[in-house]
C-alpha positions in Angstrom: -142.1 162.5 -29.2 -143.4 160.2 -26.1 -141.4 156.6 -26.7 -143.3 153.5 -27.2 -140.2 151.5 -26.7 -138.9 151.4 -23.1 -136.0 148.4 -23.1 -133.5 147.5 -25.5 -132.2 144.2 -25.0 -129.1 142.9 -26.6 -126.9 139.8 -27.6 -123.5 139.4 -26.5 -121.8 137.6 -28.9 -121.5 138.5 -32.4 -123.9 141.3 -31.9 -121.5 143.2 -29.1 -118.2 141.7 -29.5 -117.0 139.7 -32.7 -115.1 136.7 -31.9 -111.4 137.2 -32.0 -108.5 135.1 -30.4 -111.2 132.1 -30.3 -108.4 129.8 -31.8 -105.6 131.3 -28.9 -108.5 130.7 -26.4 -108.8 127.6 -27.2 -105.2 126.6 -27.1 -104.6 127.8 -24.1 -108.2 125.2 -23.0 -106.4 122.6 -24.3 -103.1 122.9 -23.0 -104.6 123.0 -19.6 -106.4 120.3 -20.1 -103.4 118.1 -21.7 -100.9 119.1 -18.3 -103.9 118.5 -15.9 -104.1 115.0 -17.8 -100.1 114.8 -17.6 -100.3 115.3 -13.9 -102.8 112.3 -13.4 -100.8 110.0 -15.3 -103.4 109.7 -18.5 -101.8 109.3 -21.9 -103.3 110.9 -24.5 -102.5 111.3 -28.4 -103.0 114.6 -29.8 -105.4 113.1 -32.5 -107.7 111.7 -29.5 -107.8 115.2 -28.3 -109.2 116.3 -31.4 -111.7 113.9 -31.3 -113.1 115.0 -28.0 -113.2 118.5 -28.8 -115.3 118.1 -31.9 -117.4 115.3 -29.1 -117.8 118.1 -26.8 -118.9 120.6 -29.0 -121.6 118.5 -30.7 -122.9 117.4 -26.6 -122.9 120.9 -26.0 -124.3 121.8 -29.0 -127.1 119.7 -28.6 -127.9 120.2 -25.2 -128.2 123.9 -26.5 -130.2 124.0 -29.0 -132.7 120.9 -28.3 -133.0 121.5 -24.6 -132.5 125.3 -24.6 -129.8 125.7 -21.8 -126.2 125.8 -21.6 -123.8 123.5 -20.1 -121.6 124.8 -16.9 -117.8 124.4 -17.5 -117.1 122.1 -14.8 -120.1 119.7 -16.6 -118.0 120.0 -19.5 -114.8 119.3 -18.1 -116.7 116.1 -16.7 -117.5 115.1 -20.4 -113.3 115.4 -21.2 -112.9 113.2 -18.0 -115.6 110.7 -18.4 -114.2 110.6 -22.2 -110.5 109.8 -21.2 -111.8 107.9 -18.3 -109.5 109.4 -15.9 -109.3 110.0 -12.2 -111.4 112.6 -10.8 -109.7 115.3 -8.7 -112.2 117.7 -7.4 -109.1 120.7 -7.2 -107.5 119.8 -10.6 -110.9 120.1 -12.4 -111.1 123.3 -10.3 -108.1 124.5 -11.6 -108.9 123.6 -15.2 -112.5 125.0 -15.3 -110.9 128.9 -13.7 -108.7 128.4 -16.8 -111.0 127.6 -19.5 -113.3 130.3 -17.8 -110.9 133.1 -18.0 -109.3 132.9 -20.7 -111.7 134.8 -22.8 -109.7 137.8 -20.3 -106.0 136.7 -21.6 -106.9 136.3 -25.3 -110.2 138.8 -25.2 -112.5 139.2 -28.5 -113.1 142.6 -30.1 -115.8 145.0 -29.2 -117.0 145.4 -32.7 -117.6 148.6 -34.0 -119.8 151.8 -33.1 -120.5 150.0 -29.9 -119.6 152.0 -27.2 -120.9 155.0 -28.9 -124.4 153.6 -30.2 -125.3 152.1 -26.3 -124.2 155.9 -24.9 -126.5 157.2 -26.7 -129.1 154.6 -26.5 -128.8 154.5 -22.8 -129.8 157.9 -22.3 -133.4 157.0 -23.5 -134.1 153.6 -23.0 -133.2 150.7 -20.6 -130.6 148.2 -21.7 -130.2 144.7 -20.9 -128.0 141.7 -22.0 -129.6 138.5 -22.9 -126.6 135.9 -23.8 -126.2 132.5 -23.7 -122.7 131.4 -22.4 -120.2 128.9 -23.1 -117.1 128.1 -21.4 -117.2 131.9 -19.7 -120.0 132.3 -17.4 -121.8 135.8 -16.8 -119.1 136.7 -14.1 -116.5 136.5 -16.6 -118.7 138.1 -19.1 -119.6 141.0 -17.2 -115.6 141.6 -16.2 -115.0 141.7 -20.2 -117.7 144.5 -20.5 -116.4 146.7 -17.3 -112.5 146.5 -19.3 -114.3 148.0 -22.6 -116.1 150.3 -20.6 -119.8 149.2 -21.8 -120.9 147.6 -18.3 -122.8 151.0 -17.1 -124.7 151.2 -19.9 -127.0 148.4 -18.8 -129.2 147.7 -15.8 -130.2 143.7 -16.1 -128.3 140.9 -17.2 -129.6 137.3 -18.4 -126.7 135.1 -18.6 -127.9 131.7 -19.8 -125.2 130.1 -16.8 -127.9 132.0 -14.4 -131.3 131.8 -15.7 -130.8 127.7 -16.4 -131.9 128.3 -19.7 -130.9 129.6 -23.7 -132.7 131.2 -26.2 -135.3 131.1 -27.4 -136.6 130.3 -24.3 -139.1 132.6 -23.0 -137.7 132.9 -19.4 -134.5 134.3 -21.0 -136.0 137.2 -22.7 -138.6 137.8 -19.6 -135.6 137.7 -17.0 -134.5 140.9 -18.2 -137.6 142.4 -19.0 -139.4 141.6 -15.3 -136.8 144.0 -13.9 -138.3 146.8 -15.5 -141.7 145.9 -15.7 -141.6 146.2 -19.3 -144.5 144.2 -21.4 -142.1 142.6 -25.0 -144.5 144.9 -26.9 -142.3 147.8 -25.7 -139.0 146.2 -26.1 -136.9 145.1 -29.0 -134.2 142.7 -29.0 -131.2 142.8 -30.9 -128.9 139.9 -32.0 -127.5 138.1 -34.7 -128.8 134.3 -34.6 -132.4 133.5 -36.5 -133.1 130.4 -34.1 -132.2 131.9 -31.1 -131.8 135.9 -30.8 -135.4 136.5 -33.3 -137.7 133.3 -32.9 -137.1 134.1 -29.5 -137.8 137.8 -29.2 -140.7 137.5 -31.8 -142.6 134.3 -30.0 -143.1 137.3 -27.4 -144.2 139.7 -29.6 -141.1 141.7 -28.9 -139.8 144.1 -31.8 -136.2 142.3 -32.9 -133.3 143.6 -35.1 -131.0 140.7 -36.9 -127.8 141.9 -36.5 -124.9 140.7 -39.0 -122.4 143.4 -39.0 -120.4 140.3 -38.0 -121.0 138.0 -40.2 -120.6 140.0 -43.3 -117.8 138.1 -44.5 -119.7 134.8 -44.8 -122.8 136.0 -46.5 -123.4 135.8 -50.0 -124.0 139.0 -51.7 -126.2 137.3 -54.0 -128.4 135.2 -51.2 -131.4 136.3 -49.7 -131.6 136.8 -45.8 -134.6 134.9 -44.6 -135.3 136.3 -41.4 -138.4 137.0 -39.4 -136.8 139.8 -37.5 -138.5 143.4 -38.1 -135.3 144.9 -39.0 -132.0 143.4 -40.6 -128.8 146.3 -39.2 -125.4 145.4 -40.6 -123.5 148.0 -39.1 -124.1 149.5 -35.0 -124.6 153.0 -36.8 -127.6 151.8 -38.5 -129.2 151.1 -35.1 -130.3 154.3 -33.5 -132.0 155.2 -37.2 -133.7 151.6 -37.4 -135.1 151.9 -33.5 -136.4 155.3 -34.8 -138.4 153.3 -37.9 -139.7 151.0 -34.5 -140.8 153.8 -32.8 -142.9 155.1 -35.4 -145.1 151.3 -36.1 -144.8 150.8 -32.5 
């Protein structure tokens, strides 16, 4: 059969890897940031960390979803220092950011799973790509997590949100990837596990989108109806190459 679809694009987080050692990651954030603090002679109560953190997250947060980008590290670093009000040392907020960016290597999530098998097989017929919006790891880190699970040479473009200047749903973060193979959205699907993001996104450009939430199982209610616009709901990776088999016979 000749193959309508011609990319695959995919989500990174929650949809590729799940989200384990996010509390060790963060611990090891915020102990860098408390000795960097330390060093500059800022005193600061535990409780009044707490407090910036949840600050942080709701600036970032935001600045995410009603602007549709993402926030470098060292700007966020610059919220923690314009919170506390202390001095600004160009090579200790250096230091800080390479630790806050890496530590997603020291205390890595999981690649959840079927991964690594479903994108071998996938890759043998159709271009992949990564569409992600990033956080406190930027695409360089991202793409060093993906070469240590051995998924990297499955893809051919990346759109890391740190690189594009913008998040999904925007339209350039979708087209980024696809541009590099010439590929209209009608011949691409996009698969990822957020509604307001991943799908609106995909299906404002009339790409094909699978709603992934093989990760979020746990939290769902057996009993609750998932409202999604996506064409296809997949709650496990095995279900994927079956489901893009459904596209390619509407496509």
């Amino acid at each position: 059969m000749n193959k309508k679809i011609k990319v695959i694009t995919i989500d990174f987080w929650n949809t590729l890897f799940d989200s384990t050692n996010g509390t060790e990651r963060n611990i090891l954030r915020l102990e860098k940031l408390k000795s960097a603090f330390q060093l500059l002679g800022v005193s600061v109560p535990d409780e009044e960390y707490e407090k910036a953190m949840q600050e942080a997250w709701e600036y970032f947060n935001n600045i995410w979803r009603n602007e549709q980008r993402t926030i470098s590290t060292y700007d966020a670093l610059l919220f923690f220092w314009n919170y506390f009000d202390a001095p600004k040392v160009e090579e200790l907020i250096r230091d800080v950011q390479d630790t806050f960016e890496k530590s997603i290597l020291i205390h890595p999530p999981k690649l959840i799973d079927g991964v690594r098998e479903v994108l071998e097989f996938l890759s043998k017929n159709y271009k992949l790509a990564i569409i992600s919006d990033t956080g406190f790891s930027p695409g360089t880190i991202l793409r060093e997590l993906m070469k240590i699970n051995e998924i990297y040479d499955f893809f051919s473009a990346f759109s890391f949100s740190n690189e594009t200047g913008v998040a999904k749903p925007h339209p350039k973060a979708f087209q980024t990837a696809l541009q590099q193979f010439d590929c209209p959205p009608e011949q691409a699907i996009h698969i990822g596990d957020i509604e307001e993001t991943d799908i609106q996104g995909a299906k404002n450009l009339n790409m094909y989108a699978i709603r992934f939430i093989g990760n979020h199982l746990d939290f769902l209610n057996e009993d609750a109806e998932l409202h999604t616009i996506a064409d296809f709901i997949a709650t496990s990776w095995k279900e994927i190459p079956e489901i893009i088999n459904e596209i390619e016979k509407i496509a």
